[in-house]
N, C-alpha and C positions, 0 to 999 in steps of 0.2 A: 504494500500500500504506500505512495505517496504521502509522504511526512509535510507539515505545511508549516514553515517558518518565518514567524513576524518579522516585518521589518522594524528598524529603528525606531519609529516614530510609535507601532504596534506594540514594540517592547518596555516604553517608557510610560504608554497606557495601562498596560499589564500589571507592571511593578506597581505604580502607583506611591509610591514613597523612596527615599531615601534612606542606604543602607545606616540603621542605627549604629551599629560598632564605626562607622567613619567620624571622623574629626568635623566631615563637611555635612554631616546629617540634619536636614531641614527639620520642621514640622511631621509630627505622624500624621498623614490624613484618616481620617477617620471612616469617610468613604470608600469602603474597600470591605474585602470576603474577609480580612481582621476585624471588621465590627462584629461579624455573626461567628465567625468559625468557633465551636465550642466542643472539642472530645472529648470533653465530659460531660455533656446534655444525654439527653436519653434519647434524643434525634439521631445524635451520632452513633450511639450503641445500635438503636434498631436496625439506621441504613446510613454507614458512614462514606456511602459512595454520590448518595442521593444529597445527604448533609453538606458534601464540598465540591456540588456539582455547578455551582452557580461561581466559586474561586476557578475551578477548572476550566470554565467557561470564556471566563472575563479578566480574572488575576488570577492565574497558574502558580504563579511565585510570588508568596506575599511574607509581610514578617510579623507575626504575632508576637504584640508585645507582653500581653498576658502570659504566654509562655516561653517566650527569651527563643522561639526558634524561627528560622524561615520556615515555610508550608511549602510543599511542591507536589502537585495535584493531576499530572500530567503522564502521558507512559513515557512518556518519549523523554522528559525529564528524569524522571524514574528511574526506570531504565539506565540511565547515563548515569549516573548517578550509584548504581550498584554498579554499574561495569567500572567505574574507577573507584577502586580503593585506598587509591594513594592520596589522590588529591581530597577523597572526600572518605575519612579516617571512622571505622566502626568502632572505633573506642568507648566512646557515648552510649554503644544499643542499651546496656544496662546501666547506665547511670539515673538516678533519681530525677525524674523527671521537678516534682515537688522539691525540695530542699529540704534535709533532716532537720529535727528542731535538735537544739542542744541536749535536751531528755533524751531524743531519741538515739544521737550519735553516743551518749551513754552509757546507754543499756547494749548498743549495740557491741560496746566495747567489752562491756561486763565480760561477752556472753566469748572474746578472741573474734567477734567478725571481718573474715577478709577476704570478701568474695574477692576477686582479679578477675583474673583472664579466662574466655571459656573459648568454644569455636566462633560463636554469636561475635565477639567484641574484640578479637583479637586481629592486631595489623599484620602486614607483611615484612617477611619471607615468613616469621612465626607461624603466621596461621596455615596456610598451604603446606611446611613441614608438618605441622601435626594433623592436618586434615587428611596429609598421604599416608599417616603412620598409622591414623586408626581407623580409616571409610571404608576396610575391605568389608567388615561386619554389615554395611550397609548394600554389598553389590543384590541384584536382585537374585541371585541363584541363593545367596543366606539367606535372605527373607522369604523365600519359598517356604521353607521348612516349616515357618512359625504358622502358616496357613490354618493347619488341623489344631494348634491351641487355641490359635484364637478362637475359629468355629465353635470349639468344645464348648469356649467360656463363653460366649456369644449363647447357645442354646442352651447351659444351664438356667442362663437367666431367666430366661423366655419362659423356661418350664415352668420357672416359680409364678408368673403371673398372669399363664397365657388364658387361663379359664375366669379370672378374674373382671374384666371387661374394662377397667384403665389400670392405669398406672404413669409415673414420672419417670420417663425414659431416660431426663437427665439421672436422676436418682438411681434408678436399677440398671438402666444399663450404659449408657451414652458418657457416665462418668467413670464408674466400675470398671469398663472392660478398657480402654486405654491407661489405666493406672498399672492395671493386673500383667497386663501386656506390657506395660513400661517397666515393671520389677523380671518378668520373665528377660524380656532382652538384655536390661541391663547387669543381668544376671544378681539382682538384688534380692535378698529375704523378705518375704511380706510383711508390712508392715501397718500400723492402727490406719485406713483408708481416711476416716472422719478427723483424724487428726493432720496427717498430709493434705489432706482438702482445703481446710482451716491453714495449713502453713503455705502453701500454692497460694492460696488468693490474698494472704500478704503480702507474699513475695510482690504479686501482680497490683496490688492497690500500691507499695511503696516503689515499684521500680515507674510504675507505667501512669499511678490514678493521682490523686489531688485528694491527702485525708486531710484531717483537720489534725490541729495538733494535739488535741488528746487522744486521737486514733492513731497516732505515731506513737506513742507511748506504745499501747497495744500493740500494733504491728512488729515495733520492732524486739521487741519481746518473743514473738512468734518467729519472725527470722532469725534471731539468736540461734533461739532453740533449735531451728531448720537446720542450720550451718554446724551444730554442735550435734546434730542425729547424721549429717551428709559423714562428720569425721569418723563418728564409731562404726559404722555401716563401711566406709571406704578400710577404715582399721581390720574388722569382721572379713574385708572380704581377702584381706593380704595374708589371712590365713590360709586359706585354698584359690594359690594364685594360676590352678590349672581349672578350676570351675568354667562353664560355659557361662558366656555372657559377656558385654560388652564391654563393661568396667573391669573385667579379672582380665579381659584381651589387651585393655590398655593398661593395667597391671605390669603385665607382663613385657605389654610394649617400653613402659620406663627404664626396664634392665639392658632392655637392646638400645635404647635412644633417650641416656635420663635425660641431655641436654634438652630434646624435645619434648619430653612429656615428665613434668616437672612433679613433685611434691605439692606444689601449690597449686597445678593445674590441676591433679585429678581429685582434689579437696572442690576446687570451684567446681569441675565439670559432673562431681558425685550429685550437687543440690542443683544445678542449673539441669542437666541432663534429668534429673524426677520432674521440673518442670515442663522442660523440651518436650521429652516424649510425652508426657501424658496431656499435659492442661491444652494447647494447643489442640490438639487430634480431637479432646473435648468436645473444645469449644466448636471444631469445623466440624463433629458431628451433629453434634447439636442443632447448629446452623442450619446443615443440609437436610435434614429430616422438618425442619420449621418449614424450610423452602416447599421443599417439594408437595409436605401438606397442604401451603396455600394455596401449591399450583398442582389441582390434582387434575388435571388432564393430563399432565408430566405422569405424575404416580401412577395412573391407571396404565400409560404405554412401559413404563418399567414393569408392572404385574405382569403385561401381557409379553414384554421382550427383555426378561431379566439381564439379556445379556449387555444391556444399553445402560445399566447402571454406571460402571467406570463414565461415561461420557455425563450423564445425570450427577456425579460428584467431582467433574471437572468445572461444569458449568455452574455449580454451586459455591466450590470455592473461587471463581470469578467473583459475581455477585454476591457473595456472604461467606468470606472464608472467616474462620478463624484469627487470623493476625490484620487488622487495617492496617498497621502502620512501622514502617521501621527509622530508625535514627541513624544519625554522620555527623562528626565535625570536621570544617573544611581544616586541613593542616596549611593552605598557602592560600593566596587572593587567588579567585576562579571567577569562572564564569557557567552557567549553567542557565538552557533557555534564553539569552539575553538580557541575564539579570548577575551583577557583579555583587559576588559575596565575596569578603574579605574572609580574612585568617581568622581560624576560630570560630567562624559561627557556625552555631549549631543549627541541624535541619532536620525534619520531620519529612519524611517519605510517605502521604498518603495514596498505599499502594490501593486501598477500594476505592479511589475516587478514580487512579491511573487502570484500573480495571474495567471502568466502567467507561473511558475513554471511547467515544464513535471513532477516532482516529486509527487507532486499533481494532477496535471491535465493533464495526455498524452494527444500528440498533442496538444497543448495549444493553436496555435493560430489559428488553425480553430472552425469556429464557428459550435456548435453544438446546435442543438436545443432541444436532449435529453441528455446532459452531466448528468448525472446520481449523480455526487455531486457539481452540480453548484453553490448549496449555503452555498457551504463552502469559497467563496468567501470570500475577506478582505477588502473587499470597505465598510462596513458598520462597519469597524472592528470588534473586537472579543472578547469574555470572557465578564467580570463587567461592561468595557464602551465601548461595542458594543453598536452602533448607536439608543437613545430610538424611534424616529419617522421612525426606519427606513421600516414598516410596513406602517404609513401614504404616502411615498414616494412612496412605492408599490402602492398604491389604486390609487395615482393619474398619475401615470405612465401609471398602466392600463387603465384606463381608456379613457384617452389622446390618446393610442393607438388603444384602441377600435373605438372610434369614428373617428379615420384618416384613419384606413383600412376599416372601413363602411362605409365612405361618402367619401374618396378619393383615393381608391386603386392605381390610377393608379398614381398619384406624382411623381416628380421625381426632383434629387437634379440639382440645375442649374450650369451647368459647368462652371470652370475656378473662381468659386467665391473666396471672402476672407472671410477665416470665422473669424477672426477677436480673438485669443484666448488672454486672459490675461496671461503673462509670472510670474508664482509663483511656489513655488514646489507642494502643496496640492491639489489646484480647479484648475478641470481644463473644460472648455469646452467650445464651440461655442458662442460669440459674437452675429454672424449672421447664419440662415441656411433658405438661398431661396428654394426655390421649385417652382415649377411649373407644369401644367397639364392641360389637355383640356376640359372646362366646358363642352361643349359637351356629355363628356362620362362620366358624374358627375350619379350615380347609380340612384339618385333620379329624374335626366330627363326621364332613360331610361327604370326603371322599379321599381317595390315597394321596396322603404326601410324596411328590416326587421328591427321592432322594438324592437325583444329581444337582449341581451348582454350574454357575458357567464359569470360566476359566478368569483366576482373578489375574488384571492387568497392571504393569505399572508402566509410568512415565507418559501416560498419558493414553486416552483411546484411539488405537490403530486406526488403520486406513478402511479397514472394513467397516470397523464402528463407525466412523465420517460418515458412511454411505448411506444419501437418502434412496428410498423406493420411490420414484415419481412414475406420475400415467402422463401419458400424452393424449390430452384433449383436445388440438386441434393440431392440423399438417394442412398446409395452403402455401402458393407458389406466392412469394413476397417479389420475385421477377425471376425472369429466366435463366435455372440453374441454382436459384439459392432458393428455400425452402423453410418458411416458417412454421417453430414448432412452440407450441402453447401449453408449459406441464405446472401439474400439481400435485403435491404428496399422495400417495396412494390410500394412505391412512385419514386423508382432509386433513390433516394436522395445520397448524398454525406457520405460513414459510415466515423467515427475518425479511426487512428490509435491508437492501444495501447499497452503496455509494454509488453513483454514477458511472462506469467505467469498469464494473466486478465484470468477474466472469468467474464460470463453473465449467467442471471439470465431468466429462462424461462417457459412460465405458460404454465402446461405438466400436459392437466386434470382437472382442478382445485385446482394441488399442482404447488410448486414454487422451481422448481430445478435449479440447477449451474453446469455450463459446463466450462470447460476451452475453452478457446480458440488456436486453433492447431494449424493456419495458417488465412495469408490475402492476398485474390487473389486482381483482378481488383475490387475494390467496393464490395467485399465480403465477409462474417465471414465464418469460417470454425471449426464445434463441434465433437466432438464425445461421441456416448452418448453407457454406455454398459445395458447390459438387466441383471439388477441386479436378482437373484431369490430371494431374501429377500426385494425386489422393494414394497414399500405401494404405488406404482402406477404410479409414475411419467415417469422412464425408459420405463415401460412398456408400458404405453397408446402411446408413442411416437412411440417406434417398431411396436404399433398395428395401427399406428392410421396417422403415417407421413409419406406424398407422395411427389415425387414433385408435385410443385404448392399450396401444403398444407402453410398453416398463423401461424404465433407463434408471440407472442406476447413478447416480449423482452426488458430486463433492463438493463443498463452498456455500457461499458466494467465494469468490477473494477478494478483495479489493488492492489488489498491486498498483492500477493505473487509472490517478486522480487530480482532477485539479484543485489547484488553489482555493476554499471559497473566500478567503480575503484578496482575489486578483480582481483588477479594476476592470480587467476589459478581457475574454477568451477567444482567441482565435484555431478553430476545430478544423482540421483537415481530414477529411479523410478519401480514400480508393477502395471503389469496389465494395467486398462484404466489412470492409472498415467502416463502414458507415452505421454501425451494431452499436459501439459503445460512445461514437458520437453524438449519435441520437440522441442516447442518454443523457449525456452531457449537456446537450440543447435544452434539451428541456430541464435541467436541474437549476442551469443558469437562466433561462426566462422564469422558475419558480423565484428566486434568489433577486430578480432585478439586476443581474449582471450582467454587462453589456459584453454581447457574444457575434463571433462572425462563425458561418458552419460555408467551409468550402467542400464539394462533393466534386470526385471525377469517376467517369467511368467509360466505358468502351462506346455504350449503344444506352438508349434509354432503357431498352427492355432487358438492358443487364442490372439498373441499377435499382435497388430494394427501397422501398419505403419511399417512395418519388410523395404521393400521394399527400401522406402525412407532414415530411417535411413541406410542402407545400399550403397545407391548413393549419400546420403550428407556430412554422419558423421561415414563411417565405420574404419577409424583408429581410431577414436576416441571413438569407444563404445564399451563394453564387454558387448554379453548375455549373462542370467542362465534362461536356460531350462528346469522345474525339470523331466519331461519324459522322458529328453535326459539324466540324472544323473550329471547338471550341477544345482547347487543351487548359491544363492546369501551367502556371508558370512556377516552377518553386523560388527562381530568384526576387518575384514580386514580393517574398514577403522579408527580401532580407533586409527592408529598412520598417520593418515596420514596428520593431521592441521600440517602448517608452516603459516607463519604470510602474510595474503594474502588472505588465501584459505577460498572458502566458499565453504559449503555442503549445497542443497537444494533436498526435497524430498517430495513425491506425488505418494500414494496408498494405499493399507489397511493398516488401522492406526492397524493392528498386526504388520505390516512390519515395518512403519515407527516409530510406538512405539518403538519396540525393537530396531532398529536403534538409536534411541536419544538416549536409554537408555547404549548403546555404547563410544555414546560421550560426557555422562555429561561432560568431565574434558576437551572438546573445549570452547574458550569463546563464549558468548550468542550469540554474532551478526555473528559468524561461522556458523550457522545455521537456517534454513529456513526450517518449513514444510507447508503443505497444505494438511489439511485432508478432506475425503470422511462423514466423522461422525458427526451430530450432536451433539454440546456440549447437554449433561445433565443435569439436574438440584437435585441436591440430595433429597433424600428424603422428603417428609413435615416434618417427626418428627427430622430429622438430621441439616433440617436450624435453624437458628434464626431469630427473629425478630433482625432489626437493624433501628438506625436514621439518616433519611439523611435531607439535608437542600439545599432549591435552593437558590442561593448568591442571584439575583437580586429583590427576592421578600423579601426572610428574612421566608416563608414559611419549617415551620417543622413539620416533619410527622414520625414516623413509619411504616415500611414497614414490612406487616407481614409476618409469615416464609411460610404463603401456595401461596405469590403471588412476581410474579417478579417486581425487581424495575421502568424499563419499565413499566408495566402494571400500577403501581401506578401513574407513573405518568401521565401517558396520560389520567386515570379519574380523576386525579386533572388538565385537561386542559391544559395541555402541547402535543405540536405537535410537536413528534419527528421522523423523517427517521427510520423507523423500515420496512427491508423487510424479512430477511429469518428466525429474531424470533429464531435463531438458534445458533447464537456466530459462525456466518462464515461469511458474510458477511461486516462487518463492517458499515453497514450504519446507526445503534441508535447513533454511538460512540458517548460520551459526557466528557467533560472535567473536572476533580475533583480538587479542590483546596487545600481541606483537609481531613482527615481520609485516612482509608486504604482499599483499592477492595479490595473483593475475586476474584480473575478471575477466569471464566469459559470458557471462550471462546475459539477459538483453530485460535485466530487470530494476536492476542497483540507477538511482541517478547519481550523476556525476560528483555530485557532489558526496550523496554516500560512497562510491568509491575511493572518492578522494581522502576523505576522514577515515577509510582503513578498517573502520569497526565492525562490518559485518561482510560477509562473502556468503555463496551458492558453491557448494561443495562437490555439487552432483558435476560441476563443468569448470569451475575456477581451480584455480590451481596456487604453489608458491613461490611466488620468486627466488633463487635460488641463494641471493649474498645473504640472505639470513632464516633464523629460525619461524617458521611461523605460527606463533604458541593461540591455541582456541581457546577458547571459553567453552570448556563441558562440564 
């Protein structure tokens, strides 16, 4: 998707004040998403994406002075912002948000408190040494195994209250089994759950929430205690340092590497890691069972296609995950979104507001159950100290959901309740979540329980899961040779809206073609697809072979290729069946009042699509070239026509659109936007090189040789990555590079992402060979 960056003038609207840590810091205005922004209202607990959607909107990057931090509301901020660790330092994750009162630094001392360093808060090289030394516990072939515990403990529960007709799911089980499951992994002795409970959500009011100062008394009292049960239990376990479990691993690990995993780290990582695993997993199961109640036409298609859960707890931690918000202090003067933060100031990452981002995710707050990149999510965050368990969080999510829509489909949330949230910026979720339902129509009264489960997934849901069932309700000749097709979910289900410009992905044969997307009726997509004669099949089986009432099977929307909606003026090119996603564009910008030119070429009139319409929507605003009629398109007429504002976007054979760019080198980068018909290529075997890449979170380095693509290496060295059209158009491999330099191949990156280095298309890009080039996995 097309990233949209303010201009200067855009960025000084946005900011809205002056940075306070400068010497030249004006007036606060008061005007701004800092008068309302409150995470600790109960606005923000119920929907903290919705709460900081009007900053996201208007002021992305603001500075709350109520809470001493900048706010950053945006993915694409976000985002950037997790990818640098250097310049923007996680030191702060666990720093008291509140300030201890003198009582409370007190007591805390009483008791020897000294949290430090955990994986959460810890800078570099540190943190990536010790994240290499103990992540193997997390690869997904060990969390396999814990699958049948969890289960187990998962249906003891169930047993206890299944004939009962409610119960507090937070309570029996949505709390229970992420603790039980965090003592098994961590390989820890069970221990009083009600009193862990009580010291977790101190932790969580003092790190994260705003007590009062007699509740700091209290709290810190409970944390004491927390930090002085993390040393006996850490002491308890270095008596059997061969025990399974993940603290006797990292035990063990101190002898091999005491430098890296210290006395004082596996003290911090003992009571931070009882929090990690469990309170987290909590709170986002919590979340996703509230979710899906609201929206029970979700719940009823997971009853009836259990296997679409993984995808139903992806889109749920979008929307209502677990963690809203993570923390950074800048260590040097930065800049981030066009807003200059000096040294030291501290930032708040609201990743539910960057989740709920159109930019990233049209239509964002509908829930979809095939969002196509759902697990580009921020709730686990992102890059080096993306979440290590956040796979084990998976398995037991699934799991928990697997067996409530097998033994209690029918549930149902009980009205008028209090769910009871704790008021902090980061955790957030349900206290209480009753439910209720009628024993009676419990599956196991009324007929066999099936006893199989579908295959639990991590890192997100495969390319099969992506895949919608659409019908095709209408096929009509849009002109000769291209062929319009009219689909809607097989199921009527509810389709997303998406940007202007998306296209979707459709298996035509057993190839996997992209279609723009024309138009969206009631509940309907609208393609058009032309009968290429150089077709290795896809176009064609489609012409031979689609009827109404015919199935296609379908991935996306995507939205790769978009315009500006802050460009003053658009000027739309397109040739032939390019005239698909222009269309679109036409009409977004006379929705929008944006002053738009649509230039159309094509062979013959009766080759080119949608004459008709463009003529009753957009005909002052379009020139045809005909070339039958002796009207051609000129692409040098448009090489004067950039003013500061304007964007050109284009879409058809990349001869046309080639030679177009090739017009307006001397526009800047982000004045242009193409979308080609063309598979990127890959050069020769004998004209590649070998080159070295390296994955940060393993420390794993390889050579990648010059007859196979980087993608391909690595998915045989066990990595699972989003790979659909294999092609450098789709964007779905994209991965983040930290250092060295791509070769791009792709025909998807804008220049200007190329140029900043930070992401590549793996399936066709490659690495230069003077250096390393270290990814972000």
């Amino acid at each position: 998707m097309a990233q949209t960056h303010p201009t200067d003038s855009q960025s000084e609207m946005s900011t809205g004040r002056k940075c306070p840590f400068s010497s030249t810091a004006g007036a606060i205005d008061t005007n701004s998403a800092a008068n309302y922004f409150d995470p600790f209202s109960l606005d923000y607990q119920l929907n903290p994406g919705e709460h900081a959607k009007w900053a996201r909107e208007n002021e992305p990057i603001f500075f709350s002075e109520d809470l001493g931090y900048w706010v950053i509301t945006r993915y694409e901020d976000v985002q950037e912002v997790f990818r640098d660790n250097i310049s923007f330092s996680p030191s702060v994750a666990l720093e008291k948000i509140t300030p201890l009162t003198d009582d409370a630094k007190k007591i805390l001392a009483e008791h020897d408190f000294a949290l430090r360093r955990t994986l959460v808060n810890e800078d570099e090289p540190d943190h990536t040494a010790r994240r290499r030394a103990l992540g193997g516990a997390f690869d997904t072939e060990n969390l396999e195994k814990n699958e049948e515990m969890v289960r187990r403990l998962v249906t003891e529960r169930i047993d206890n209250f299944i004939d009962d007709g409610h119960v507090d799911l937070v309570a029996d089980v949505l709390y229970e089994i992420p603790l039980l499951v965090a003592f098994h992994f961590l390989g820890v002795p069970e221990h009083d759950m009600d009193l862990l409970h009580k010291y977790s959500v101190a932790h969580t009011v003092s790190t994260w929430g705003k007590p009062t100062d007699e509740e700091q008394v209290e709290i810190a009292d409970s944390i004491g205690k927390f930090w002085q049960l993390a040393g006996e239990i850490l002491e308890e376990l270095r008596q059997t340092p061969d025990a399974d479990g993940w603290m006797p691993m990292s035990i063990r690990a101190q002898k091999e590497q005491p430098d890296v995993v210290t006395d004082s780290y596996l003290h911090s990582m003992m009571m931070a890691g009882i929090v990690a695993a469990h309170e987290t997993t909590a709170f986002s199961g919590a979340n996703t069972v509230k979710l899906l109640l609201e929206n029970p036409e979700v719940w009823e298609q997971l009853c009836d296609s259990p296997e679409l859960i993984p995808n139903a707890i992806e889109e749920s931690l979008r929307l209502s995950g677990g963690v809203a918000a993570w923390r950074r202090i800048t260590t040097c003067e930065t800049s981030i979104g066009g807003v200059n933060l000096p040294e030291g100031a501290r930032v708040l990452m609201v990743s539910a507001a960057a989740n709920r981002d159109p930019e990233m995710f049209p239509d964002p707050d509908t829930f979809d159950l095939f969002r196509d990149n759902v697990a580009k999510h921020l709730t686990f965050g992102f890059g080096s100290h993306q979440c290590l368990g956040k796979n084990l969080a998976r398995l037991e999510l699934q799991v928990i959901l697997q067996e409530l829509i097998k033994r209690l489909p029918h549930i149902r949330l009980v009205d008028g309740q209090d769910f009871g949230f704790v008021p902090n910026t980061s955790f957030r979720g349900p206290q209480h979540l009753r439910v209720e339902w009628n024993p009676e129509g419990n599956p196991e009264r009324c007929d066999h329980l099936d006893s199989s489960n579908p295959e639990v997934v991590f890192n997100g849901p495969n390319r099969q899961l992506r895949t919608r069932r659409m019908r095709v309700t209408r096929v009509d000749e849009a002109s000769d040779g291209i062929r319009r097709l009219v689909l809607r979910t097989e199921d009527g289900s509810k389709l997303p809206k998406y940007w202007p410009g998306a296209h979707i992905e459709v298996d035509a044969g057993g190839l996997n073609r992209h279609y723009s997307l024309c138009g969206q009726g009631d509940n309907t997509w609208e393609i058009a697809v032309a009968l290429d004669s150089a077709s290795r099949g896809g176009s064609k089986w489609i012409h031979e072979n689609i009827r109404p009432g015919s199935t296609l099977n379908v991935r996306g929307p995507r939205s790769n290729f978009r315009f500006d909606v802050n460009a003053t003026k658009l000027i739309l090119v397109a040739g032939g069946v390019g005239i698909t996603p222009m269309l679109a564009m036409a009409d977004e910008a006379k929705a929008r009042n944006i002053d738009y030119e649509l230039h159309y070429a094509g062979r013959t009139r009766s080759d080119m699509a949608y004459l008709d319409r463009i003529r009753d929507d957009h005909d002052a605003n379009t020139a045809l070239y005909v070339s039958s009629e002796g009207t051609r398109l000129d692409t040098s007429a448009f090489a004067d026509k950039y003013t500061q504002g304007v964007q050109l976007l284009t879409c058809g054979p990349d001869r046309l659109t080639s030679d177009l760019l090739g017009k307006l080198a001397h526009w800047p980068a982000d004045s242009i936007r193409r979308e080609s018909f063309s598979a990127a290529t890959l050069l020769h075997d004998a004209e590649n090189k070998p080159f070295t890449a390296v994955v940060n979170s393993t420390g794993e380095e390889f050579e990648v040789p010059a007859n196979t693509t980087l993608l391909e290496y690595l998915e045989n060295a066990g990595h699972d990555l989003y790979a659909d059209c294999r092609e450098g158009l789709c964007g779905t491999c994209e991965v983040g590079v930290l250092a060295g330099e791509p070769d791009h191949r792709d025909h998807l990156l804008t220049a200007r992402e190329r140029e900043a280095g930070h992401r590549m298309l793996p399936c066709v890009s490659r690495g230069k060979c003077a250096s390393k080039l270290v990814l972000d996995l």
